[in-house]
C-alpha positions as CSV (number, residue, x, y, z in Angstrom):
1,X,24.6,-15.7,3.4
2,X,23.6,-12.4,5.3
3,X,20.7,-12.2,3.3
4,X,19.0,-15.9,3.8
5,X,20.1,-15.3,7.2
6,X,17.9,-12.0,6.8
7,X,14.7,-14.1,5.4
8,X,14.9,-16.8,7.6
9,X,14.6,-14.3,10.8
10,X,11.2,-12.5,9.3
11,X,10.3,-16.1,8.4
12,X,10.7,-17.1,12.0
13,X,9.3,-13.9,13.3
14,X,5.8,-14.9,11.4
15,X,5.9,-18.2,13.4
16,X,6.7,-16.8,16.4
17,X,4.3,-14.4,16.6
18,X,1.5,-17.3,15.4
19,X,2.5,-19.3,18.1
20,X,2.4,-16.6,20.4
21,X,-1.2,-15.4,19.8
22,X,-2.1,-19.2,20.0
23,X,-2.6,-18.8,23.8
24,X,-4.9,-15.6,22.8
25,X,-8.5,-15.0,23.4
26,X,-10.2,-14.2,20.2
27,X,-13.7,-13.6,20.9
28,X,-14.5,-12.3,17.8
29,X,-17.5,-10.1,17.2
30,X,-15.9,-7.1,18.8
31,X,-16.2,-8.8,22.1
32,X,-13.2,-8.3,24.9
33,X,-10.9,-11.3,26.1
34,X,-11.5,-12.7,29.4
35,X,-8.6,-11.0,31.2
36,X,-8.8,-7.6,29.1
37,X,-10.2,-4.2,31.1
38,X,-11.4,-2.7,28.1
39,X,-14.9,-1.3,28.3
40,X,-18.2,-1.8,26.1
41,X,-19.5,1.1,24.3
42,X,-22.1,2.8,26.7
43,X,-20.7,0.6,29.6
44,X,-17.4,2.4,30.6
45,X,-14.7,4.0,29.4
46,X,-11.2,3.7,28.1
47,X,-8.1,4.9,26.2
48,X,-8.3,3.9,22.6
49,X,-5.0,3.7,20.6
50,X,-5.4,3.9,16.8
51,X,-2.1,3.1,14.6
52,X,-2.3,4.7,11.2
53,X,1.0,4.3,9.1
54,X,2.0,7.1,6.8
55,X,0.6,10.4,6.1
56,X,-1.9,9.0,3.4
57,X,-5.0,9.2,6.0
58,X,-6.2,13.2,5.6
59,X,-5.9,14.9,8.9
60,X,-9.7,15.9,8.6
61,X,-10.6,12.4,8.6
62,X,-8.1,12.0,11.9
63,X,-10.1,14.8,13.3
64,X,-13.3,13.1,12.7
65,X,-12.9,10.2,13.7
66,X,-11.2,11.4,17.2
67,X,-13.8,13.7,17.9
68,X,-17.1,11.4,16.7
69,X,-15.6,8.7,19.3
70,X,-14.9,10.6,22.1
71,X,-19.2,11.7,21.3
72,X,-20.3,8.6,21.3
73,X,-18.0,7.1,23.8
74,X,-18.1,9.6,27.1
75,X,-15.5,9.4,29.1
76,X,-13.1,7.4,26.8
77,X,-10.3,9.1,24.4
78,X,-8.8,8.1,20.8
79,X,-5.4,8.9,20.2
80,X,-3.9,8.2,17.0
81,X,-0.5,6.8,16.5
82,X,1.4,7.7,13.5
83,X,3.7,4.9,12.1
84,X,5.9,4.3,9.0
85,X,5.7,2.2,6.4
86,X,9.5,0.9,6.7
87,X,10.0,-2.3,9.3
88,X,6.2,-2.5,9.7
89,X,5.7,-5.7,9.5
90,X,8.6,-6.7,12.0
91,X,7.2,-3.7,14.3
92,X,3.4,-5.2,14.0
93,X,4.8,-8.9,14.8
94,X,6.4,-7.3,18.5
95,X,3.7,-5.3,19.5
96,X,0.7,-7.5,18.2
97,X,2.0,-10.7,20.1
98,X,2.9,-8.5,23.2
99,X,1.0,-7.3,26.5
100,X,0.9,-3.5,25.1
101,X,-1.2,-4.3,21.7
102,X,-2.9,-1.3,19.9
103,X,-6.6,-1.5,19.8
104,X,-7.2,-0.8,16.2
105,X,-4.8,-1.1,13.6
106,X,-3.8,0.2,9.9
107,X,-2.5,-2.9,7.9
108,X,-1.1,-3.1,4.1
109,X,-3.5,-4.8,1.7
110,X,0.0,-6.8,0.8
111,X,0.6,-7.4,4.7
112,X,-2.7,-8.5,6.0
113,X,-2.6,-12.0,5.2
114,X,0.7,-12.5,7.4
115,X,-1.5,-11.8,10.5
116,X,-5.1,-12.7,9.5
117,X,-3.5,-16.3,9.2
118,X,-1.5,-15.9,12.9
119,X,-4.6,-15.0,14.5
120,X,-3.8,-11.9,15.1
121,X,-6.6,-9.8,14.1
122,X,-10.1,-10.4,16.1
123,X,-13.0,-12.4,14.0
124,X,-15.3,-10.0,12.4
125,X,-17.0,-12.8,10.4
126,X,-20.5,-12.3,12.3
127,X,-20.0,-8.6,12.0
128,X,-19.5,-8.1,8.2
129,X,-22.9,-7.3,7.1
130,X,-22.8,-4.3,9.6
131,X,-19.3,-3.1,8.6
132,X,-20.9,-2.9,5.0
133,X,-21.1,-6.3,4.0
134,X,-21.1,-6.2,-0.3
135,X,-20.6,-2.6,-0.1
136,X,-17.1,-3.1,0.9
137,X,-13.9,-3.6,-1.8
138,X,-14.0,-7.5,-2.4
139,X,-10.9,-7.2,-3.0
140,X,-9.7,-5.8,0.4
141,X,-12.4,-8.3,1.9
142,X,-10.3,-11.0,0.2
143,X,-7.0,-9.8,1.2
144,X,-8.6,-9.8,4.9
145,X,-10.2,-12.9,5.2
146,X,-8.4,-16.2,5.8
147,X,-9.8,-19.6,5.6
148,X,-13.6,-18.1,5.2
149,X,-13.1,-15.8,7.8
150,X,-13.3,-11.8,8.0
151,X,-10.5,-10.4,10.2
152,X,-8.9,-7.0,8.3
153,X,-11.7,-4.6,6.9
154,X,-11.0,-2.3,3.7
155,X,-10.0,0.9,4.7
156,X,-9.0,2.5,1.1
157,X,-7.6,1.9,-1.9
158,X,-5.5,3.7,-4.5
159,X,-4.2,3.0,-7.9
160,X,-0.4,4.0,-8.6
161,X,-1.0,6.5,-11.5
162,X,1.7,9.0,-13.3
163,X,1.3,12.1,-12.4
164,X,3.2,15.5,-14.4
165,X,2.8,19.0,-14.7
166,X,2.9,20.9,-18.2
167,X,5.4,23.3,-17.4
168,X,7.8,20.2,-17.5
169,X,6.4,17.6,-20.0
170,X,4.8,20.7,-22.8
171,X,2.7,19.9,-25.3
172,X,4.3,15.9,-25.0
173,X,0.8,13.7,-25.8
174,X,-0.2,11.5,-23.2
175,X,0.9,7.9,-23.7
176,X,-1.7,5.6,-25.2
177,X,0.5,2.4,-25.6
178,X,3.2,1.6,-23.7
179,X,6.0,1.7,-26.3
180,X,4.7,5.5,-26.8
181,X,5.2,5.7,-22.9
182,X,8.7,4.0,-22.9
183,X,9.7,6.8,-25.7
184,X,8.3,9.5,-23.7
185,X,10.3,9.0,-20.5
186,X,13.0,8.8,-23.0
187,X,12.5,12.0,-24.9
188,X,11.2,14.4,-21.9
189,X,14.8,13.1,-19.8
190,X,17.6,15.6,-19.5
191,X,20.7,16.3,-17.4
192,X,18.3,17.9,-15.2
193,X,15.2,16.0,-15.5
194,X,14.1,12.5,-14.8
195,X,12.2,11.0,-17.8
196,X,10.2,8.8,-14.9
197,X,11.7,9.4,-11.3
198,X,12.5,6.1,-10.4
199,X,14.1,5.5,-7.2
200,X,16.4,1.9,-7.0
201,X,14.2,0.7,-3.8
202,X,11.0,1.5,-5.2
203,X,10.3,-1.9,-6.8
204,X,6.2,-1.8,-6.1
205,X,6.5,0.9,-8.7
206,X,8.4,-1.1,-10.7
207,X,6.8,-3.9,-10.9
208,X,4.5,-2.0,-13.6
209,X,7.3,-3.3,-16.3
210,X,7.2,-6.9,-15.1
211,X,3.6,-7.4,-15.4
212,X,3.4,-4.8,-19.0
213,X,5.7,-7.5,-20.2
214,X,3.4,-10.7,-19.2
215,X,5.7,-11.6,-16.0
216,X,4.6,-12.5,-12.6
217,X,6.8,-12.4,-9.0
218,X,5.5,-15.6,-8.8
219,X,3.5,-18.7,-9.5
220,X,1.9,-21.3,-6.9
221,X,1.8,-24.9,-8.7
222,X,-0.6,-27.7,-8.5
223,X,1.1,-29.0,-4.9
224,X,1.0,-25.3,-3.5
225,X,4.5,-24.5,-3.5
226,X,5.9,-21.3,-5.0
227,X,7.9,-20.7,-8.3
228,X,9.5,-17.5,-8.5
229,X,8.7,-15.9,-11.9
230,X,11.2,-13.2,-12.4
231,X,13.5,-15.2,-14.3
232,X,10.7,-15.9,-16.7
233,X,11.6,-14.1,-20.3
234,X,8.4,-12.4,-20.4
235,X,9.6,-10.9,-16.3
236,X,12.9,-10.1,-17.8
237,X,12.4,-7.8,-20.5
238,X,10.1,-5.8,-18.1
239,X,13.2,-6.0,-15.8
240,X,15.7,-4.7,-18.9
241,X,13.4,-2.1,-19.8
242,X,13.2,-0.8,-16.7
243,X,17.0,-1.0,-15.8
244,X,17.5,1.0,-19.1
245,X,15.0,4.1,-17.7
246,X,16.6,3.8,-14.4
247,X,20.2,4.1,-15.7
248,X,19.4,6.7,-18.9
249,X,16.6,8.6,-17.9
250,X,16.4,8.9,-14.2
251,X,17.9,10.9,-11.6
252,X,16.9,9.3,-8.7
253,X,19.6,7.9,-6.7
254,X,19.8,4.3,-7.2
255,X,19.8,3.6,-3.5
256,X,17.0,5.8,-2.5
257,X,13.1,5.0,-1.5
258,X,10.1,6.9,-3.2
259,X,9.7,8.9,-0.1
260,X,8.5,12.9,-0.6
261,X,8.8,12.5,-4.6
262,X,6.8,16.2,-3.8
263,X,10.6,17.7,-3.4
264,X,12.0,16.8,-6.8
265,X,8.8,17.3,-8.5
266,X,8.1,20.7,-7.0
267,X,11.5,21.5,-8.4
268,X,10.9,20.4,-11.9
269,X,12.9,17.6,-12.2
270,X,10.5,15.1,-12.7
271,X,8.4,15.0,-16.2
272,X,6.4,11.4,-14.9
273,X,6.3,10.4,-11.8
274,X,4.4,7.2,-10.9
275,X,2.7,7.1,-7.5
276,X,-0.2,6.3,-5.7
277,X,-2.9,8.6,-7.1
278,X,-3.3,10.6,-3.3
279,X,0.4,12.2,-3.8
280,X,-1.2,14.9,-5.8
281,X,-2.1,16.2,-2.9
282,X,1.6,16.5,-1.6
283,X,2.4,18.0,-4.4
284,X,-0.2,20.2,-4.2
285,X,0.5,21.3,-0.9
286,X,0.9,25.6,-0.6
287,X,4.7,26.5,-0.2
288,X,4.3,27.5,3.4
289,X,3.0,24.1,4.6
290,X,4.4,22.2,7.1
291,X,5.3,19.8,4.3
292,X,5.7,22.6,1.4
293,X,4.3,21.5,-2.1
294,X,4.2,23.7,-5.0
295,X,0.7,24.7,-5.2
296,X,1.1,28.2,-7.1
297,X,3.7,26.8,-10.0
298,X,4.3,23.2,-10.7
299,X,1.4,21.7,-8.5
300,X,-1.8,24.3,-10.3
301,X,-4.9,23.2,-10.6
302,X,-4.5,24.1,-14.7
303,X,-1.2,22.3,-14.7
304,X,-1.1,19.0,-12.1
305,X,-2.4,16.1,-14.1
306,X,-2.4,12.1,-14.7
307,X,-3.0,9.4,-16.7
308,X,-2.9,5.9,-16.0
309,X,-0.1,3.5,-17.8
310,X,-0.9,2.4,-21.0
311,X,-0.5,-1.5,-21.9
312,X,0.8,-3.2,-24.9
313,X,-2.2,-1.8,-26.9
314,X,-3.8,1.2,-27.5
315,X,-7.1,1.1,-25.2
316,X,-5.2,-0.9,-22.6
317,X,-3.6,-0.6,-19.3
318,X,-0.7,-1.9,-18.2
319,X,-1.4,-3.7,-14.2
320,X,0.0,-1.8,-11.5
321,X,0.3,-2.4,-7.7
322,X,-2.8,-2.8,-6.0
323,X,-1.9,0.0,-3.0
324,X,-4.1,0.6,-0.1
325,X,-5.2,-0.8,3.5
326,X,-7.1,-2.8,5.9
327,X,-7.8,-2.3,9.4
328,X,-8.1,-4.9,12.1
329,X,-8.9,-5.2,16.0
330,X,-5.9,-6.9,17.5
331,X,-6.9,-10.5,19.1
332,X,-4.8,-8.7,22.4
333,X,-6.2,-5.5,22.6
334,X,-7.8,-5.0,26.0
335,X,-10.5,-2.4,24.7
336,X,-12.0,-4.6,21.8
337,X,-15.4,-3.5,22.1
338,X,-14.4,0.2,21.8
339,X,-12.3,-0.7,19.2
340,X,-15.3,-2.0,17.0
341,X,-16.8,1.7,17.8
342,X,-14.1,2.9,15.8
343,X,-13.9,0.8,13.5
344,X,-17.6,1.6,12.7
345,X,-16.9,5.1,12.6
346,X,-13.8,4.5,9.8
347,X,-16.1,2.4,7.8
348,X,-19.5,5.0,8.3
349,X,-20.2,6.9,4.8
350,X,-19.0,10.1,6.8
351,X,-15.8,9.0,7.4
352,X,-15.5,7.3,3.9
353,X,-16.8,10.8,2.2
354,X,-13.6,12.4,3.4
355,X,-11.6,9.8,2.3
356,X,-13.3,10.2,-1.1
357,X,-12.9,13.6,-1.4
358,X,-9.2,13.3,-0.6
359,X,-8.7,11.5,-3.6
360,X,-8.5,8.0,-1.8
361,X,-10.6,5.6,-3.2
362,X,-13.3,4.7,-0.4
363,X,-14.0,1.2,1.4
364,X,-17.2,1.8,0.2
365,X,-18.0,1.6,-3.5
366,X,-21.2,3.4,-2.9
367,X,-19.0,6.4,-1.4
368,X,-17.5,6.3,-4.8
369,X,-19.2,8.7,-6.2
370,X,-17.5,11.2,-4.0
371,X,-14.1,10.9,-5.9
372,X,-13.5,14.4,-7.0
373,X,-14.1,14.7,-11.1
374,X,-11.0,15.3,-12.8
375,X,-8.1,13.8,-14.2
376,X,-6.6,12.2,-11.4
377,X,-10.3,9.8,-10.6
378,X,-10.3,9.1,-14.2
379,X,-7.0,7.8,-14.0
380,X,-6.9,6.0,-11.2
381,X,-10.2,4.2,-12.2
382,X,-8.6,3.0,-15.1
383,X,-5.7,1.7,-13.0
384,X,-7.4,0.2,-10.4
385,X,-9.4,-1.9,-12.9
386,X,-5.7,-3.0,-14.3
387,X,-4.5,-3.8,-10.7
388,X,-2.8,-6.7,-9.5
389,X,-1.7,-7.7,-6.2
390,X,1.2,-9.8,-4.7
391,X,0.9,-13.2,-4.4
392,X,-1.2,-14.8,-2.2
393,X,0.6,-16.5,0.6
394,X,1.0,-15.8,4.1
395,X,4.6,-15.6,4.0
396,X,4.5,-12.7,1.3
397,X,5.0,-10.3,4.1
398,X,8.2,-11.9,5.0
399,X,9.3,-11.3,1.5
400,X,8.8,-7.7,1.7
401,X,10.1,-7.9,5.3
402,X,13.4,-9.3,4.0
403,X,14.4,-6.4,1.8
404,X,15.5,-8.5,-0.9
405,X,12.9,-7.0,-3.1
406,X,14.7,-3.7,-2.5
407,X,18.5,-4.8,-2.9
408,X,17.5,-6.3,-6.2
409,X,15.9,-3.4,-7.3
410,X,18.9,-1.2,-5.8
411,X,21.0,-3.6,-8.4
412,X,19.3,-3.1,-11.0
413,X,19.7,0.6,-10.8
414,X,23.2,0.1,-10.3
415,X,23.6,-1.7,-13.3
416,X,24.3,-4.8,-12.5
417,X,23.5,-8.2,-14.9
418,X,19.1,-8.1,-15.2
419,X,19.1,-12.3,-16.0
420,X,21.4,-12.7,-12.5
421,X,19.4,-10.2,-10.6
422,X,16.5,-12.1,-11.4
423,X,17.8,-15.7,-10.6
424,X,18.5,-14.4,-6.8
425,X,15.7,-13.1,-6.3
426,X,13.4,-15.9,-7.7
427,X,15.5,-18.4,-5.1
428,X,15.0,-15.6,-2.4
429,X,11.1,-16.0,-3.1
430,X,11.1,-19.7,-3.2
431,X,13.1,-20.2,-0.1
432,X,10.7,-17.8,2.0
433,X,7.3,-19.1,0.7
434,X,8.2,-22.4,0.7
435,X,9.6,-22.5,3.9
């Protein structure tokens, strides 16, 4: 009972915040709301806020894009507001709905639709050619447009590859099916090594096994409501195979997140660890940083490589999460035009370089080519073009909201029965899509 109560809230939160935002000006086209004070750029001046979740945005693309604003905008400041990924959603829905909005937020590709369909974004439809127009991701476009309209612009995209180091995995080949990859983790896992780190929360990673396998999280049928897929057989042998690497070859607590995966690695007890492509640079990271890595030893250039995860057949690869972001002017943000100065500068091919060259890949495809040349590009290339996302419903973000994807996961890990698991979870689903 605790849990429905739990996904009926974030359901309710969704349709409270739509009804709030109701009564809001949208102006669209970067314009301000009747009551708001912000300024136009080269009219005024203001006090920009930025919210950027997580450490994924490089802080020479932070520096960049505070300093290029505060030269083209005289008088006005950008400060950038650090949040975290966990609660987002509920965190967005309070201060998106509220009179002390950010002007410019960072939104997960997975996320977005929960507000683009709230009206909480400002319409950018007229402004898309000159944000990038067919230069940008379609899929991010797609993820931020609802009912033919453009409210969250890409902002990056990265492909979850896995990522080792020699000095743990050898001379172990690299995968090219994914039974070869299931009896890797197997073999390279020790009392002191995890075969794949796999953390019980971390089901975004894990949903690699559901879709190797042919599952889906879920289905939308002919009269638009939602089946939940993970019951499927196809769903559940991903979901056995994975509950057999968490509970034999992993030493990641089962109740833990995939948060700093740098801090295991670095101490070599990881052999594959699947992640976004950009943790490399975590890892990476000298030993006296102010998040250490283990740039001399584990994390060397000569030794710190990836590959993406092979599917069923040799030549294949095996979908993965879709992982990246959109960024959006909030419909009650009282400095909207200054906000669409920044957003211009996040989206320029100056900004988008950096982003590039950080391993992230760019809003831009023709900023592409920027991607550095190595192992980790190659890999997550191959992955992206395997990538799936969630399903497509504005409710989704309730779904994550609701932890239930988590506890399930956290089950599963624990050892608990796959086929029951999945029947809970598929009703959890259901019940907040269809609600």
């Amino acid at each position: 009972m605790k849990k429905n109560r739990v996904a009926a809230t974030t359901v309710a939160s969704t349709i409270t915040l739509a009804l709030a935002l109701t009564a809001c000006s949208s102006p669209g086209s970067g314009g301000t709301s009747d009551d708001a004070s912000g300024a136009t750029a080269g009219g005024g001046s203001g006090d920009l806020r930025v919210w950027l979740v997580g450490t994924d945005t490089p802080q020479e693309a932070r520096d960049y894009l505070k300093t290029t604003f505060e030269e083209e905008n005289p008088g006005s400041t950008l400060t950038i507001e650090e949040q975290a990924w966990e609660g987002l959603v509920d965190k967005y829905t309070t201060a998106l709905s509220g009179s002390d909005s950010p002007d410019l937020v960072e939104i997960g590709n997975t996320q977005a639709a929960a507000f683009t369909s709230a009206g909480a974004f400002v319409d950018l439809t007229d402004r898309y050619e000159e944000l990038g127009g067919d230069d940008l991701l379609p899929g991010f476009v797609e993820s931020g447009s609802y009912e033919d309209k453009f409210y969250a612009a890409p902002y990056y995209s990265g492909a979850r590859v896995v990522v080792y180091s020699t000095d743990v995995t050898g001379d172990t080949p690299v995968p090219t099916t994914w039974d070869e990859y299931l009896a890797n983790i197997e073999s390279l896992a020790s009392d002191t090594v995890s075969g794949l780190w796999t953390p019980g929360k971390d089901w975004r990673n894990g949903m690699a096994f559901v879709w190797a396998n042919g599952g889906e999280i879920a289905t939308q049928e002919s009269d638009g409501s939602w089946s939940g897929g993970f019951s499927e057989p196809a769903a559940l042998e991903g979901l056995t195979q994975l509950q057999k690497v968490m509970t034999t070859a992993n030493l990641a607590p089962a109740d833990s997140d995939e948060t700093d995966p740098q801090v295991p690695f670095c101490a070599g007890e990881i052999a594959y660890l699947a992640a976004p492509s950009w943790v490399r640079w975590s890892i990476a990271a000298a030993e006296d940083a102010e998040a250490p890595g283990c740039l001399s030893t584990l994390g060397a250039e000569d030794k710190l490589s990836a590959f993406a995860i092979p599917g069923q057949d040799a030549g294949s690869y095996a979908p993965v999460l879709a992982g990246g972001s959109n960024v959006a002017i909030p419909a009650r943000s009282e400095q909207q035009d200054l906000a669409y100065e920044a957003l211009q500068i996040m989206l320029s091919d100056g900004y988008q370089e950096i982003l590039a060259n950080n391993g992230l890949v760019p809003a831009k495809v023709s900023q592409a080519k920027f991607l550095p040349d190595d192992a980790f590009s190659q890999a997550s290339a191959a992955a992206a073009a395997a990538a799936k996302l969630t399903p497509a419903s504005p409710k989704w973000a309730d779904v994550e909201a609701s932890g239930i994807l988590e506890d399930s996961f956290v089950k599963l890990a624990q050892g608990e029965d796959p086929a029951a698991v999945a029947a809970a979870l598929d009703a959890e689903i259901e019940a907040t899509l269809n609600g």
